[in-house]
C-alpha positions in Angstrom: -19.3 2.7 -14.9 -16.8 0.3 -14.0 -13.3 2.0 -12.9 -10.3 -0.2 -14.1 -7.9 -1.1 -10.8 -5.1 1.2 -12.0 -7.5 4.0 -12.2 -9.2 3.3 -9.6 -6.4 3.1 -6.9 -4.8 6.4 -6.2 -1.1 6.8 -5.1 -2.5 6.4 -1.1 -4.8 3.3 -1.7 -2.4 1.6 -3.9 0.3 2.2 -0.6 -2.3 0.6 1.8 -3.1 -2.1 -0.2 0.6 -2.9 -0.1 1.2 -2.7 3.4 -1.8 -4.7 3.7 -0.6 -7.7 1.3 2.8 -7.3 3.3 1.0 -8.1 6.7 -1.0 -10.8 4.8 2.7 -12.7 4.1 4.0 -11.4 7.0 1.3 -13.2 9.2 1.9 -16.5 7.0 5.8 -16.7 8.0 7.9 -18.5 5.7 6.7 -21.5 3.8 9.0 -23.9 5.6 7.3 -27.1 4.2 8.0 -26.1 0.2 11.7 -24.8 1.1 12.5 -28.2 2.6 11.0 -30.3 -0.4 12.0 -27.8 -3.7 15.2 -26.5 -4.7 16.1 -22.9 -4.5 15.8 -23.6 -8.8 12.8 -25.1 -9.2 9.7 -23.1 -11.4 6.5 -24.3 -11.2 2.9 -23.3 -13.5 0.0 -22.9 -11.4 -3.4 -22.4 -12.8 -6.0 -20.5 -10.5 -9.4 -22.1 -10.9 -13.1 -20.8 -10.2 -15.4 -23.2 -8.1 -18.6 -21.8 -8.7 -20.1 -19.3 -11.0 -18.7 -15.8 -10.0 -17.9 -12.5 -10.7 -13.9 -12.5 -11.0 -12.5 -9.3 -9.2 -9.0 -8.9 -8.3 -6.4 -10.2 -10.3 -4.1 -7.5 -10.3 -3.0 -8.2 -6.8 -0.9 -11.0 -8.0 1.5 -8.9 -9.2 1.5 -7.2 -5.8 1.9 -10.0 -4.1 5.1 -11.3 -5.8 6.8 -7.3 -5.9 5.9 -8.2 -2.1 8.0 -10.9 -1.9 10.4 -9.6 -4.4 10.1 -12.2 -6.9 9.6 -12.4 -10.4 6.7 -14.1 -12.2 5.0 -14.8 -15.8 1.4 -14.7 -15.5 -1.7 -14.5 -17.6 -5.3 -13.3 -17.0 -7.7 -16.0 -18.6 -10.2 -14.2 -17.8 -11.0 -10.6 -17.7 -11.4 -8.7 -14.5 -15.0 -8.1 -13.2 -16.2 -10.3 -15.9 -18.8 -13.6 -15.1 -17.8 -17.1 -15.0 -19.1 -20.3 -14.5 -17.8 -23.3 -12.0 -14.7 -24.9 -13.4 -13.2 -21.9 -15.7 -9.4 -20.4 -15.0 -8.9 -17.7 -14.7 -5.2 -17.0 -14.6 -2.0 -19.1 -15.2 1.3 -18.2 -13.0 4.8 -19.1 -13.5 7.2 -18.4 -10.5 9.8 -20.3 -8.6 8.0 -23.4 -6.1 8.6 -21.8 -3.0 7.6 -18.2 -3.8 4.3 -19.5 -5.7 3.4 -21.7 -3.0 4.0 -18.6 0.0 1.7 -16.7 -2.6 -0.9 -19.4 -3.1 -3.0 -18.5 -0.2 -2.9 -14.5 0.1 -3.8 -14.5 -3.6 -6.8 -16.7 -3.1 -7.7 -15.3 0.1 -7.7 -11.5 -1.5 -9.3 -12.8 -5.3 -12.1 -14.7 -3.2 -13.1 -12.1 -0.6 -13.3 -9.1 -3.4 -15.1 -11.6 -6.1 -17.8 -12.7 -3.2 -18.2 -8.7 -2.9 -18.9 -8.4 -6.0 -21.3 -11.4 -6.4 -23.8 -10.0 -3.4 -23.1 -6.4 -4.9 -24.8 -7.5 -8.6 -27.3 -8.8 -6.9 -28.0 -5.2 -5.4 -27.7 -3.8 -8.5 -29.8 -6.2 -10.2 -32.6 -5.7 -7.8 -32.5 -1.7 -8.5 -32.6 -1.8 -12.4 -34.7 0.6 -14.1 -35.6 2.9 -10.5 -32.6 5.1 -11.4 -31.4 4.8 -7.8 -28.0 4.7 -7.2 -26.3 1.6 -4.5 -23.8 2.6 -2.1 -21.3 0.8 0.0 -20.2 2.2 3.5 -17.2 2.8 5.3 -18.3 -1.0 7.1 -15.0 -2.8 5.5 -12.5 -4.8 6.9 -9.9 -3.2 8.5 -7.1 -2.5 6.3 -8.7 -3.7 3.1 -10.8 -0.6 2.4 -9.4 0.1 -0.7 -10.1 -3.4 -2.7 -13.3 -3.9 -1.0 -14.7 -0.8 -2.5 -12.9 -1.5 -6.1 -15.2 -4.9 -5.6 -18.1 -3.0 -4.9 -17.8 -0.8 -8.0 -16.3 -3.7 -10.3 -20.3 -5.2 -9.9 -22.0 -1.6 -10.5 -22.3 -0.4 -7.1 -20.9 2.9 -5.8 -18.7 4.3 -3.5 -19.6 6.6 -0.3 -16.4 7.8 0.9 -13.1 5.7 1.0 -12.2 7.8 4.0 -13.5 10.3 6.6 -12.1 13.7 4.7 -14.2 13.0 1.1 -17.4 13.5 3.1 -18.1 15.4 6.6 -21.0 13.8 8.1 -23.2 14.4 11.0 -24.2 12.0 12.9 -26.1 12.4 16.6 -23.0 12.8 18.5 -21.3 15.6 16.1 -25.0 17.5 16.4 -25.7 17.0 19.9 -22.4 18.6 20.8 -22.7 21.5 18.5 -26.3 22.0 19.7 -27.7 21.6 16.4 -27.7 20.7 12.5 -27.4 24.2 11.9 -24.6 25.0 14.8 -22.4 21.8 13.5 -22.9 22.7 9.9 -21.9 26.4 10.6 -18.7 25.2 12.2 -17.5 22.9 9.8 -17.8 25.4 6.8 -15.5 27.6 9.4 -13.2 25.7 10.2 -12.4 24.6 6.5 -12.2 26.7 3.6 -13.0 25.1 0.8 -15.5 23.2 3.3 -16.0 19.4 2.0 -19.0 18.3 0.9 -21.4 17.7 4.6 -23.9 14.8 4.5 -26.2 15.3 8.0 -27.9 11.7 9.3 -31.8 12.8 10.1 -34.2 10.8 11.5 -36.6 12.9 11.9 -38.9 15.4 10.3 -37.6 18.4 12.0 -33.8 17.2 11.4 -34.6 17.1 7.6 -36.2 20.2 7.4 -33.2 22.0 9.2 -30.6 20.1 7.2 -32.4 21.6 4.0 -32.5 25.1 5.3 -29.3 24.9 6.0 -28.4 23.8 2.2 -26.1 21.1 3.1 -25.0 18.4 0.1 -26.4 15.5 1.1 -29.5 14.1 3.8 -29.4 10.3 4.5 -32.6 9.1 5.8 -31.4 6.6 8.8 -33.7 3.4 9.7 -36.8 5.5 8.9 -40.2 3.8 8.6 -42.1 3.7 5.2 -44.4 6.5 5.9 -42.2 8.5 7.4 -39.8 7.9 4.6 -42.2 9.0 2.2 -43.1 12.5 4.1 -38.8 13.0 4.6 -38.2 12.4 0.7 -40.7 14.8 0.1 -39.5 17.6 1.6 -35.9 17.5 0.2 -35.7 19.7 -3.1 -34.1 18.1 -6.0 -30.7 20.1 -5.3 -29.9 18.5 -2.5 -28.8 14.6 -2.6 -30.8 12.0 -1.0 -29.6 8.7 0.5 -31.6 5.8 2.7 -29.6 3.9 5.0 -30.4 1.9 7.7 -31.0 -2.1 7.5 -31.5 -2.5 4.0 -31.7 -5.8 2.5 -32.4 -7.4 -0.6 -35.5 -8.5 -0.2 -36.8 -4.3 0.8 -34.2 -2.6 -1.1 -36.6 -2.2 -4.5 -39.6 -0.9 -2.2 -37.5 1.6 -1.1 -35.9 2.7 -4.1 -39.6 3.1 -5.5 -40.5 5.6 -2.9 -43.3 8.2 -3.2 -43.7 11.0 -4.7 -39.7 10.9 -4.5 -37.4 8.7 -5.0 -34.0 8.5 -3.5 -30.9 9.4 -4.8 -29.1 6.9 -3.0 -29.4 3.6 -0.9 -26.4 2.5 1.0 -25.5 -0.8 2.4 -23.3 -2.2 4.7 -23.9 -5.9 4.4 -22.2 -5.4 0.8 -18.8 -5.3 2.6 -19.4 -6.6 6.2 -21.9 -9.7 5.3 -20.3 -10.8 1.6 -19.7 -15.1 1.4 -16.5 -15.3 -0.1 -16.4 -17.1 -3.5 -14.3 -20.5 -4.1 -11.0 -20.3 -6.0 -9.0 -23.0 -5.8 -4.9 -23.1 -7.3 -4.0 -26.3 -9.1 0.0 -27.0 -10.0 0.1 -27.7 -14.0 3.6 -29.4 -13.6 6.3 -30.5 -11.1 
């Protein structure tokens, strides 16, 4: 279920995403070459145009990106956010003065085709999962201060989200185990040391980790770059109370075979290339009048 951006952005993600739009102008510097040639009065209407057939995610941030630079604007979605496209639509009309549109011109593009390219490979996911009842995750494999709109993106196109940060989810991962001494020692410790204890996902990759992970009752057990048959024998052995996730190298092309596992299915699949691999899709920002 999609998760419109104002509900999906709480008070912390929304401040991130700001200070990461600020950076974004910040690292353009001023737009010396439109405050030589325009008046400090002039307005110009800008249409923002797809290039290809896409998924359209991210349209909000123009407002952000004008409170940013502490301008007003008039603009107009022509299109609705996550919706599908085809090459050669607009999808949203701006009015603001010359200099300020054309400073926003490129951090607007630059955010609305990085989140809609996202959500193009994301659908694709999805698309290949249909009718397995398995669930697609994304990973905490995001660019660096955009964590926030990346994972909107991901679940504008059906996907879901892991965890946005490292406090939603305590997981275990070699390094947290080998030091405690074990899945049960590290698990034991965390629900000490935090009271209510977040939910704990352990990363097994073996049998015996699997079957200590479920004796130990934990909320989730991700299956990490685990071979088919062994795969199949770890799925089994995790009762239906306790979540399920594969992870490891996933791609399109083996992410159905997976999800149609035997005798269990997963819960969840998760993958990184969804964030870290994603082509950007082409928008393009055309002036109307001069």
């Amino acid at each position: 279920m999609f998760t419109p951006w104002s509900a999906f952005f709480s008070s912390q993600g929304l401040d991130l995403l700001r200070k990461s739009i600020a950076l974004a102008l910040e690292e353009d510097g001023p737009e010396l070459t439109a405050l030589a040639i325009f008046p400090p009065s002039a307005t110009l209407t800008a249409r923002i145009r797809a290039k290809e057939d896409t998924l359209v995610v991210g349209l909000p941030i123009i407002d952000l990106v004008f409170a940013a630079l502490g301008t007003p604007c008039t603009w107009q979605a022509l299109a609705e956010e996550a919706s599908a496209v085809t090459a050669m639509t607009d999808v949203a009309r701006i009015t603001a003065p010359a200099t300020a549109l054309l400073k926003a011109e490129r951090v607007i593009l630059n955010y609305l085709s990085r989140l809609s390219g996202i959500a193009n490979l994301t659908a694709r996911y999805v698309r290949a999962l249909e009718g397995t009842g398995v669930r697609l995750l994304d990973t905490r494999k995001t660019t660096p201060c955009l964590r926030w709109p990346e994972k909107y993106a991901v679940q504008a196109a059906g996907g879901c989200n892991h965890r946005k940060d490292l406090t939603e989810m305590l997981m275990l991962k070699d390094n947290h185990i080998d030091a405690a001494g074990s899945i049960t020692a590290a698990v034991t410790a965390l629900r000490q040391r935090y009271a209510p204890c977040p939910p704990i996902e352990v990363e097994c990759r073996t049998l015996q980790h699997v079957r200590e992970a479920v004796a130990v009752k934990v909320e989730r057990i991700m299956m990490d770059n685990m071979s088919s048959p062994l795969l199949d024998q770890a799925l089994a052995l995790v009762p239906r109370s306790i979540e399920t996730e594969v992870s490891g190298g996933v791609r399109l092309e083996t992410i159905r075979a997976l999800a149609c596992t035997q005798p269990r299915r997963p819960d969840f699949i998760s993958v990184g290339r969804l964030t870290h691999s994603a082509l950007a899709a082409d928008f393009s920002m055309t002036v109307e009048t001069i």
